[in-house]
MITORZA-10818 format. One line per field, with one value per atom (N, C-alpha, C, O, CB): residue number from 1; residue in one letter; x, y, z. Coordinates in pm, whole numbers, plus 32768, in hexadecimal, padded with zeros to 4 digits. Glycine has a CB too. Layout:
<rs>
seq <- NUM|...
type <- A|...
px <- X|...
py <- Y|...
pz <- Z|...
</rs>
This chain:
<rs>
seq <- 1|1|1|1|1|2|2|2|2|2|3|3|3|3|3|4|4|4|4|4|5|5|5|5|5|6|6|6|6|6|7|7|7|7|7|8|8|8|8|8|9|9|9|9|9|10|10|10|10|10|11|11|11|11|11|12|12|12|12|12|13|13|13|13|13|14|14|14|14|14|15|15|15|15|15|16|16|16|16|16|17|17|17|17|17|18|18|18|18|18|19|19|19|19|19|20|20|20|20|20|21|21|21|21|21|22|22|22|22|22|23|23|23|23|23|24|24|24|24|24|25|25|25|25|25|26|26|26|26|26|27|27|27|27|27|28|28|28|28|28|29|29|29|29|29|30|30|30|30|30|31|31|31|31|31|32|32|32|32|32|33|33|33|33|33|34|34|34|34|34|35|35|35|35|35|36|36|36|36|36|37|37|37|37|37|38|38|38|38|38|39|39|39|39|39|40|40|40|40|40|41|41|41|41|41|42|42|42|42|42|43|43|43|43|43|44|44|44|44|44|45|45|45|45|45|46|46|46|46|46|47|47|47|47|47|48|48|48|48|48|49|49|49|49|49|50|50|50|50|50|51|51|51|51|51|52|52|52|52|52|53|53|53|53|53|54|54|54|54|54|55|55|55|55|55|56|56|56|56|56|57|57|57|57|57|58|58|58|58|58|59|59|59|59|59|60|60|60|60|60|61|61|61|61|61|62|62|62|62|62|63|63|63|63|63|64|64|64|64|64|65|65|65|65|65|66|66|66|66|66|67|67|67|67|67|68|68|68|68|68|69|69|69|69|69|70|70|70|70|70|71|71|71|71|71|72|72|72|72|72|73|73|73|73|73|74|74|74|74|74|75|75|75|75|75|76|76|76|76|76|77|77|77|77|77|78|78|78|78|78|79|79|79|79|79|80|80|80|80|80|81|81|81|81|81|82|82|82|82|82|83|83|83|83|83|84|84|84|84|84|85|85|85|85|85|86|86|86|86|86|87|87|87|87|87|88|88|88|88|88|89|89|89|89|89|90|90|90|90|90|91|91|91|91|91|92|92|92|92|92|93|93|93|93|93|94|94|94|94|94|95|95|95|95|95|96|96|96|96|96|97|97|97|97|97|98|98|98|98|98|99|99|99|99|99|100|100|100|100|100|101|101|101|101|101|102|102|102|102|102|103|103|103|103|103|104|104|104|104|104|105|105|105|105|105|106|106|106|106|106|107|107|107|107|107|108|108|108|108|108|109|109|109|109|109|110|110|110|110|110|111|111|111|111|111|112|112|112|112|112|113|113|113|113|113|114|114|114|114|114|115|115|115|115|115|116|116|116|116|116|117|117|117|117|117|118|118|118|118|118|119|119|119|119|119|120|120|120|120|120|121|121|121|121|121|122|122|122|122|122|123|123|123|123|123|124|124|124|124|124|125|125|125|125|125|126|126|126|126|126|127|127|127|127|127|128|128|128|128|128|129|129|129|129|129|130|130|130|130|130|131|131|131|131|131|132|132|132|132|132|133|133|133|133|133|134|134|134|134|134|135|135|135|135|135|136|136|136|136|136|137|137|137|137|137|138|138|138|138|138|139|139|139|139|139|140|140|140|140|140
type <- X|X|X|X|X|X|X|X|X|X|X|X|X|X|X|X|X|X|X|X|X|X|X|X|X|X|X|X|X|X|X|X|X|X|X|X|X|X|X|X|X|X|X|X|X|X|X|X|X|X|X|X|X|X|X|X|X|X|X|X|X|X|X|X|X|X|X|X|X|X|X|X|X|X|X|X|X|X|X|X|X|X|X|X|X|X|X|X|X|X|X|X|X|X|X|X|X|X|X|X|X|X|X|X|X|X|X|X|X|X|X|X|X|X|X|X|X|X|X|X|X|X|X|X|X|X|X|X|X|X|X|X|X|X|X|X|X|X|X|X|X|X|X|X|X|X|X|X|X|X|X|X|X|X|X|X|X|X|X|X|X|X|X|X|X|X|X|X|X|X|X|X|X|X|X|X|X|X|X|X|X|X|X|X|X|X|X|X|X|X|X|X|X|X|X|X|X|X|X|X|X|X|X|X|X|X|X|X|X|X|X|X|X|X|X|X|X|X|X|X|X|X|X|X|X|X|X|X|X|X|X|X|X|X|X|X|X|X|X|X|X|X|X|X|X|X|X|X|X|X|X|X|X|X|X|X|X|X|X|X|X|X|X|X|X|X|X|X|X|X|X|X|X|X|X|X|X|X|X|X|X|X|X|X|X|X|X|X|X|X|X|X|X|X|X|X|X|X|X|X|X|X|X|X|X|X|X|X|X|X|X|X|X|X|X|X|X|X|X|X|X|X|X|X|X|X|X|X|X|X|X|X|X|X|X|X|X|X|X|X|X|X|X|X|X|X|X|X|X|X|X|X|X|X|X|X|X|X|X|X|X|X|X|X|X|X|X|X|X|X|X|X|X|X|X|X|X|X|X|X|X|X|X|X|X|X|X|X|X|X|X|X|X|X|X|X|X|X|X|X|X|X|X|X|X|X|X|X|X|X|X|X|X|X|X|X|X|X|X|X|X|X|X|X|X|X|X|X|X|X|X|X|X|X|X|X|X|X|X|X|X|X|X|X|X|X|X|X|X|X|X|X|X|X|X|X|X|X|X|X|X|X|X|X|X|X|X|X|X|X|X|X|X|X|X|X|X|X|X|X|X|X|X|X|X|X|X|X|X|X|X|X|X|X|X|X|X|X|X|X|X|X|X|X|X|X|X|X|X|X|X|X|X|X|X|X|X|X|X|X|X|X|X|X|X|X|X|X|X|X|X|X|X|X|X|X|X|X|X|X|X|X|X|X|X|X|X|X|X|X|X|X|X|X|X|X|X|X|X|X|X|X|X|X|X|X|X|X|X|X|X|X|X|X|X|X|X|X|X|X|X|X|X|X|X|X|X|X|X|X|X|X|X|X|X|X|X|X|X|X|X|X|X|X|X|X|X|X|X|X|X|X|X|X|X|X|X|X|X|X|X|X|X|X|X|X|X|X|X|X|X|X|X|X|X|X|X|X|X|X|X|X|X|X|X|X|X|X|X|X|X|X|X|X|X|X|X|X|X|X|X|X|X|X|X|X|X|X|X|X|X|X|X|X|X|X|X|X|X|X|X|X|X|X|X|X|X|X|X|X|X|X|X|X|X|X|X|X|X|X
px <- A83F|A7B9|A751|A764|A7AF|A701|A694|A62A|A616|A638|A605|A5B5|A53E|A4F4|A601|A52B|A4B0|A452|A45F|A498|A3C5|A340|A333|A386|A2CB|A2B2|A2CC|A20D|A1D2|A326|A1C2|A153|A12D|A161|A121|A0B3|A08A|9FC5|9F63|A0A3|9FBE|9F34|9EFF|9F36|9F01|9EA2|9E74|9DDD|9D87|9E89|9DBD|9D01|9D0E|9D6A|9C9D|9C83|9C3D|9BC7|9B96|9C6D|9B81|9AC3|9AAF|9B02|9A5D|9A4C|9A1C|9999|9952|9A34|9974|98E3|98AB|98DE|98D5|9830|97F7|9782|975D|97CF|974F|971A|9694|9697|9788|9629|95A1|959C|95EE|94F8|9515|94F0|94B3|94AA|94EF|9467|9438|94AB|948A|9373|953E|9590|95B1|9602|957B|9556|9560|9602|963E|9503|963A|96B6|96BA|968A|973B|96FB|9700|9792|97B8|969C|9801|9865|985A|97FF|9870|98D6|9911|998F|99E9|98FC|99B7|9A5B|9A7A|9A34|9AA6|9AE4|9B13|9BC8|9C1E|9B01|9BBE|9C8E|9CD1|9C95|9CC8|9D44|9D75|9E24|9E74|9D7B|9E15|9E7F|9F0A|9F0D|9E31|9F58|9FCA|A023|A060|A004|A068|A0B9|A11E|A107|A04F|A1C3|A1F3|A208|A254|A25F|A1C0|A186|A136|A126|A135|A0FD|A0A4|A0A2|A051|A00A|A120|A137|A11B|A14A|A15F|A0B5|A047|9FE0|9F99|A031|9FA5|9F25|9F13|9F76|9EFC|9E85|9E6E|9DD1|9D7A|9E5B|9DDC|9D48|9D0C|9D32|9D51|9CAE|9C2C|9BE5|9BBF|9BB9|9BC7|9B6A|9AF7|9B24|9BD9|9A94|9A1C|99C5|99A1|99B2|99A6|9959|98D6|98BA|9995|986E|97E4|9794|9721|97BE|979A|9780|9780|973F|97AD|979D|97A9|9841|98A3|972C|9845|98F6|9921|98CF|9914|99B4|99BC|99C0|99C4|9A1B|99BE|99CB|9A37|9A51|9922|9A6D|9B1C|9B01|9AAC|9BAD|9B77|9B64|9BFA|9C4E|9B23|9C28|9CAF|9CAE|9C73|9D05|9CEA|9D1F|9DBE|9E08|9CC8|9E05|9E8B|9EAE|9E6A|9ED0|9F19|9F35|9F40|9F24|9FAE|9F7C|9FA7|9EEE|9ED9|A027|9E90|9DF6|9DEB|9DCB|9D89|9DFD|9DE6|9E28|9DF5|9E17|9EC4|9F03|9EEC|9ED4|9F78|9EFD|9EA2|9E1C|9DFC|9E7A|9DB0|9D39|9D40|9CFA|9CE0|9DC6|9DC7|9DE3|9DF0|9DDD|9DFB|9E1C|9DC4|9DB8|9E8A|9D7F|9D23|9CE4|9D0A|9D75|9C52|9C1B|9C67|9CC2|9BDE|9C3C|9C59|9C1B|9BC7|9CBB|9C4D|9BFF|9B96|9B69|9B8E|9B82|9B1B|9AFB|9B3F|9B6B|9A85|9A40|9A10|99B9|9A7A|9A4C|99EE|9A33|9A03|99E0|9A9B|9ADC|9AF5|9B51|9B42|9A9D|9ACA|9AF8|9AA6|9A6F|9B78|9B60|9B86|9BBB|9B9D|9B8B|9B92|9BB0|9BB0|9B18|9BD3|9BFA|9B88|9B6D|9C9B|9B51|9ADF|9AF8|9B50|9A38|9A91|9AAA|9A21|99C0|9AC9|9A12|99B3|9943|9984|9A07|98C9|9873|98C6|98AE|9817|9934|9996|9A08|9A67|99DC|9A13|9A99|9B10|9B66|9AD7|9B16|9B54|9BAF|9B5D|9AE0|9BE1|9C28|9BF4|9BEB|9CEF|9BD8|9B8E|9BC2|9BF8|9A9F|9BA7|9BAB|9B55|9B4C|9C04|9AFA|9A79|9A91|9AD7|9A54|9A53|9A7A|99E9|9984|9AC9|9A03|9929|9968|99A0|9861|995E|992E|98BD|985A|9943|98C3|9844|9886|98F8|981A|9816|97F7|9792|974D|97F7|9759|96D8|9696|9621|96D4|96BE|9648|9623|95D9|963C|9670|962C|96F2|975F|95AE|9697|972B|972D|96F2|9774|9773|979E|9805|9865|987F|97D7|9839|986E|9829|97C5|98E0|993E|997F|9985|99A9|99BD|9A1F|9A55|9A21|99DC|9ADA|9B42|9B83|9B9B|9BA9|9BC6|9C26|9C7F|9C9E|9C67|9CB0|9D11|9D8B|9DE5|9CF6|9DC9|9E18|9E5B|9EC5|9DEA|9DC6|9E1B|9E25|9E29|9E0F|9E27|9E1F|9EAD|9F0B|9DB7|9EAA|9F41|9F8D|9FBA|9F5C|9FA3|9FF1|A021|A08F|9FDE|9F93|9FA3|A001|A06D|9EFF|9FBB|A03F|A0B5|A101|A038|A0F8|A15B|A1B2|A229|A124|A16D|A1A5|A18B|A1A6|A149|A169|A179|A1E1|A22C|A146|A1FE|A262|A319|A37F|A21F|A318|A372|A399|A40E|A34D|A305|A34A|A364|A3B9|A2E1|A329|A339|A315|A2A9|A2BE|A3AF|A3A1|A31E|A2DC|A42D|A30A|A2D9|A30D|A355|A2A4|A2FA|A33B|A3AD|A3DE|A38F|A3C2|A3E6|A3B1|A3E9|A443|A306|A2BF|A2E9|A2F4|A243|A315|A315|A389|A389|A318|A3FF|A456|A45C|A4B3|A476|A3B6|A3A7|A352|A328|A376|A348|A2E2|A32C|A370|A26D|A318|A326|A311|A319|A2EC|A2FD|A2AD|A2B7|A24D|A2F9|A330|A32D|A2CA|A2A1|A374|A294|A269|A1ED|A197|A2B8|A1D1|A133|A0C7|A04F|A139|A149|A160|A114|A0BC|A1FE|A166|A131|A100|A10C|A155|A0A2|A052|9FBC|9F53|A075|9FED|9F6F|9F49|9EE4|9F93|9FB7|9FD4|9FC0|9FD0|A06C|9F97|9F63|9FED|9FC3|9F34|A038|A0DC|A125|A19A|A10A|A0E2|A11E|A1A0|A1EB|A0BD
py <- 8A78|8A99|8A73|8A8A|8B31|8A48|8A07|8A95|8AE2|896F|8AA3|8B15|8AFF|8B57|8B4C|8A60|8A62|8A77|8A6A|8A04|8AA4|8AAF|8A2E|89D3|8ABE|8A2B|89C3|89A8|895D|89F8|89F2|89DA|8A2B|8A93|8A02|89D2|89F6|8A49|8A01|8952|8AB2|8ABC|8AD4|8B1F|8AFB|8AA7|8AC0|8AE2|8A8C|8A22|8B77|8B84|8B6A|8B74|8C17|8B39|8B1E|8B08|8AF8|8AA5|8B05|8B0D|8A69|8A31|8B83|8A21|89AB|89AF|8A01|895D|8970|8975|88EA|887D|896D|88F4|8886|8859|88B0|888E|87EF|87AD|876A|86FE|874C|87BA|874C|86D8|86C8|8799|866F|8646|8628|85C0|863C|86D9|86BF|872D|877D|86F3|8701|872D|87DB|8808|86E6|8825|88AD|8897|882C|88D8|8924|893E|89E1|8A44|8927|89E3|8A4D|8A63|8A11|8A5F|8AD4|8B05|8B14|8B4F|8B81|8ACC|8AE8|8B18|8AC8|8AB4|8B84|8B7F|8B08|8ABB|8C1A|8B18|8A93|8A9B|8AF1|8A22|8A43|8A4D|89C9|8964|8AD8|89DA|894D|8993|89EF|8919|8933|8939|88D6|887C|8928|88EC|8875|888A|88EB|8813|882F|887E|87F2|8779|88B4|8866|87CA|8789|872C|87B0|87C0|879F|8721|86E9|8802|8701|86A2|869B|86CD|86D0|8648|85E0|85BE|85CB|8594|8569|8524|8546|84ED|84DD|85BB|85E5|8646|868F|85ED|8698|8726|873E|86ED|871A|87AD|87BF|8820|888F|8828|87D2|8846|8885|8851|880C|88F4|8961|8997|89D1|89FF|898B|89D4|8A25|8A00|8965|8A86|8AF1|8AEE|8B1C|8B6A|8AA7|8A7A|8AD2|8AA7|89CB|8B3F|8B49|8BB5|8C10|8B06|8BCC|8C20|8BEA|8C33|8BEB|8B7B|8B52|8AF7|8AD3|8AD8|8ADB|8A77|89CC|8996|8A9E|898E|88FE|88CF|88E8|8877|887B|8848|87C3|878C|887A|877D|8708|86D4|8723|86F7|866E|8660|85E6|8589|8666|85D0|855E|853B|859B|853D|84C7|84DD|850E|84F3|846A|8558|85AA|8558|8580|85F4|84BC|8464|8428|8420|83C8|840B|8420|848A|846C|843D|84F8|856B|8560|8562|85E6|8551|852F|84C8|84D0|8513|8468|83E6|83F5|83BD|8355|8467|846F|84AE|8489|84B6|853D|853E|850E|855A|856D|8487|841D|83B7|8391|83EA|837A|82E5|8331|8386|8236|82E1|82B5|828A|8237|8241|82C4|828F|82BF|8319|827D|8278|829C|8222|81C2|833C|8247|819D|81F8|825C|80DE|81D7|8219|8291|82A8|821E|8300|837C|83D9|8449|83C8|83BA|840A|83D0|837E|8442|83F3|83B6|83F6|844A|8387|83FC|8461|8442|83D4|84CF|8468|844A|84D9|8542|8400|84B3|8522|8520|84B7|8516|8585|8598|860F|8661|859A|860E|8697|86D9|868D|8673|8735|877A|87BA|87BC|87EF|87E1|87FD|8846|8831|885C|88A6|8916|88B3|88E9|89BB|8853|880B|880A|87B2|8867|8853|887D|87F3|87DA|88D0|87CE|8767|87C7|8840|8748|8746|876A|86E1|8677|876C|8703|869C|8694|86E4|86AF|8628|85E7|85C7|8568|8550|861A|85E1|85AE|85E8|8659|854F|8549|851F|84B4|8491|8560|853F|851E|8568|858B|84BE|8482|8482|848E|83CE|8471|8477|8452|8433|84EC|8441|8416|84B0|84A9|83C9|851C|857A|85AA|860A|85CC|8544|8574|8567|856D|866A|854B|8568|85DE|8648|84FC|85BF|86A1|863C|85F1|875E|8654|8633|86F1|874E|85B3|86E1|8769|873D|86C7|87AB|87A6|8796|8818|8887|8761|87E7|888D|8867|87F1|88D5|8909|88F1|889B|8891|8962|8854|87C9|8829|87D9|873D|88A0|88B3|8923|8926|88F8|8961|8972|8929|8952|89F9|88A3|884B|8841|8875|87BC|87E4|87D6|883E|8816|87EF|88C6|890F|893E|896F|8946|8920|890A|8876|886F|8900|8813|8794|87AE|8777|86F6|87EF|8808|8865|8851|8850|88BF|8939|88EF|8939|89E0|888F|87FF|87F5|8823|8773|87B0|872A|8790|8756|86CA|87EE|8861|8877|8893|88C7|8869|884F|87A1|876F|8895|877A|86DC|8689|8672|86B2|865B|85F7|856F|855E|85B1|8543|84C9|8460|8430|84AD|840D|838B|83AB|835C|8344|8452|8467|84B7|8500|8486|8485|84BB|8492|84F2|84A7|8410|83C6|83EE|83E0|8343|842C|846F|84C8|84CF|8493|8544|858D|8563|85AE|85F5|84DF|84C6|847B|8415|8476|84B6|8468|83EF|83EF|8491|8393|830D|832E|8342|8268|8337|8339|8355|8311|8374|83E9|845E|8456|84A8|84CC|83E4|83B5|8349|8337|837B|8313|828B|8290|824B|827E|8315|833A|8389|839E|8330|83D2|83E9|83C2|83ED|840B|8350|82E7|82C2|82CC|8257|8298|825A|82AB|8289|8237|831E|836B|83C0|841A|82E4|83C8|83BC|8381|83A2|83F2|82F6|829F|826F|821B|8233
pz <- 27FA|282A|27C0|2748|284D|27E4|2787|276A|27C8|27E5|271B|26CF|2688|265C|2671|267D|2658|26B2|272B|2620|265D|2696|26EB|26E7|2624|2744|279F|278A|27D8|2856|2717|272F|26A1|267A|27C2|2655|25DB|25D9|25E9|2580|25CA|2598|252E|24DE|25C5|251A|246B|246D|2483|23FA|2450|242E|23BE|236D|243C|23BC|2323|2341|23B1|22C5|22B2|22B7|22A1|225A|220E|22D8|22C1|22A5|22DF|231E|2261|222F|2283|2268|216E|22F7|2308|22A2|2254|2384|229C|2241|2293|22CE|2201|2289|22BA|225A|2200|22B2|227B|2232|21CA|2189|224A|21B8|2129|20B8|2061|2122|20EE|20B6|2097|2046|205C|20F4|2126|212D|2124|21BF|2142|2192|21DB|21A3|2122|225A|227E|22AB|22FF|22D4|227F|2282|2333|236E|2219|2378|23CD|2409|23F3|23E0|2452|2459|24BD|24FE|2497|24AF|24E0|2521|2534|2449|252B|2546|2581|25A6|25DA|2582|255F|25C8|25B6|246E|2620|268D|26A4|26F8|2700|2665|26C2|26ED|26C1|2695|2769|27E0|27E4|27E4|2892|27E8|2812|2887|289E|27E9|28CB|2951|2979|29E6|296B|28DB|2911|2857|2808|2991|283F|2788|275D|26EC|274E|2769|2741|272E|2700|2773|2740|2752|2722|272E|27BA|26C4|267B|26DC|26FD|259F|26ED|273F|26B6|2691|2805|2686|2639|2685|26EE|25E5|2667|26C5|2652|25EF|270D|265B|25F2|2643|26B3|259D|2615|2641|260B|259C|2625|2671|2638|2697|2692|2640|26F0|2758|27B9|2787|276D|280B|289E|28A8|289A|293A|28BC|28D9|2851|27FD|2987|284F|27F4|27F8|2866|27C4|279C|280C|27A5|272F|282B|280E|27E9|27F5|283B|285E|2788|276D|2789|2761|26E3|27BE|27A9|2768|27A0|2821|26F1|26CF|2695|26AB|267D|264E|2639|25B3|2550|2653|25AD|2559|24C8|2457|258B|24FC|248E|2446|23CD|24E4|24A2|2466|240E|239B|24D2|2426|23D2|2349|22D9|2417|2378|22E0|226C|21F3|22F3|22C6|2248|2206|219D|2293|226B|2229|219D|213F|227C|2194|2119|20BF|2060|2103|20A7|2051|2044|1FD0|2071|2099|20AB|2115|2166|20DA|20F1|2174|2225|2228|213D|2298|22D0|2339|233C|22C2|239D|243D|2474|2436|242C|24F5|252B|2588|259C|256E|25CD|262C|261E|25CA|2688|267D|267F|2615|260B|271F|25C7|255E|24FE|24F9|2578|248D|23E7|2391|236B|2396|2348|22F5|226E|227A|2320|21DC|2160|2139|2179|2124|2093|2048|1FD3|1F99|2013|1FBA|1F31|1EFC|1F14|1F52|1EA3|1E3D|1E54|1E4E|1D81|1E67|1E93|1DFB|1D92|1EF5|1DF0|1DAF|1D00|1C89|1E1B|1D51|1CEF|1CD1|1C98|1D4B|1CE3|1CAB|1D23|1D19|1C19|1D7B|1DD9|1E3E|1E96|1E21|1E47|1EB5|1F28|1F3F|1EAC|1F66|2022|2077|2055|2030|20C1|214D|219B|21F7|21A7|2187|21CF|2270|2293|2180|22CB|2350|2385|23AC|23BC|2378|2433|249D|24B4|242C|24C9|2568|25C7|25C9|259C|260F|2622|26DE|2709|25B1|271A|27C1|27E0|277F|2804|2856|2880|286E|2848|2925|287E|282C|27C2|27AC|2843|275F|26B1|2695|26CF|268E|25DD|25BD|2576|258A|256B|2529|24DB|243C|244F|25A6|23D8|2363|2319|22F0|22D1|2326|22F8|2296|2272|2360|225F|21E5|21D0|21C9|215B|21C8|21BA|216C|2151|2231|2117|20AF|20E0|2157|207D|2079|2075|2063|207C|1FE4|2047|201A|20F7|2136|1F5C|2110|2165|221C|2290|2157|21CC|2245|2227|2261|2250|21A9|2182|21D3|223F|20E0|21AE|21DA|224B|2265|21B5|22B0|2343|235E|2398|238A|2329|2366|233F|238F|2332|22E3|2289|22F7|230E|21F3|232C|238D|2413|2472|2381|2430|2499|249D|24F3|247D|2436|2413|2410|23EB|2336|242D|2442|24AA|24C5|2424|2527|25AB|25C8|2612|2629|2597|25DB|255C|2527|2670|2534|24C0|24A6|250D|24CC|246D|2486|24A0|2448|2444|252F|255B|25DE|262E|24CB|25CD|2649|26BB|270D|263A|26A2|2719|2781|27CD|2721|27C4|282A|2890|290A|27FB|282B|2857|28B7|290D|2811|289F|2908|2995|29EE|28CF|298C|29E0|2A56|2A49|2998|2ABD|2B48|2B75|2BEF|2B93|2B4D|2B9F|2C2E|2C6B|2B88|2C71|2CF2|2D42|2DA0|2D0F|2D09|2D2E|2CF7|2D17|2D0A|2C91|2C78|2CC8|2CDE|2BF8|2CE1|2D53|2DD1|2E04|2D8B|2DFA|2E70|2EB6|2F2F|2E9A|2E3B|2E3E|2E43|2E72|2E16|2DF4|2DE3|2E6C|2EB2|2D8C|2E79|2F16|2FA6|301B|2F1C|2F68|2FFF|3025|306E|3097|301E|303F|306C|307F|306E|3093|30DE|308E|30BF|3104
</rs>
């Protein structure tokens, strides 16, 4: 019988970042399911509701190392004002973007408690094509 968790959550505070380099402490949280392997949904609490972001878990990981990302998700690793390792996220949309940054140490620890349910390289394993297929496909 298999016993692992089948789904990871992680709160933590993110600091957003205006442009004249203000920041305001947000909670935040960080979701992954092996339901869907490829993918971490961010949730930040700016608000009345929260707004969720989904991108892939393997984006997230490389950001703490290099630069990376194209389009509506970039992310990098910096050191913050206190010396601190962080993780630079913006997100950008047609209604504004938002630049964040969270401890680098407990992102790490969220992919880390990932990578426990679903190794890296054997996401694909849990995934259906069939059943993606044809879906796409209407059910036909």
């Amino acid at each position: 019988m298999d016993t692992r968790p089948v789904a990871v959550d992680r709160s933590l505070v993110v600091e957003l970042l205006d442009a004249s380099g203000t920041s305001t402490q947000l909670d935040a949280g960080l979701h992954y399911d092996l339901h869907d392997p490829f993918a971490v949904t961010a949730a930040f609490c700016a608000g009345v509701s929260p707004i969720s972001w989904v991108f892939s878990r393997d984006l997230l990981a490389e950001g703490l190392f290099a630069p990376c990302g194209e389009g509506d998700v970039r992310i990098w690793p910096f050191v913050d004002q206190v010396g601190n390792a962080v993780l630079v996220i913006q997100l950008s949309s047609p209604e504004g973007e938002a630049l964040l940054q969270a401890r680098s140490s407990e992102v790490c620890e969220f992919i880390q408690a990932s990578r426990q349910i679903v190794a890296p390289g054997t996401e694909s394993d849990l995934v259906d094509l069939d059943s993606v297929i044809a879906n796409l496909l209407g059910g036909a």
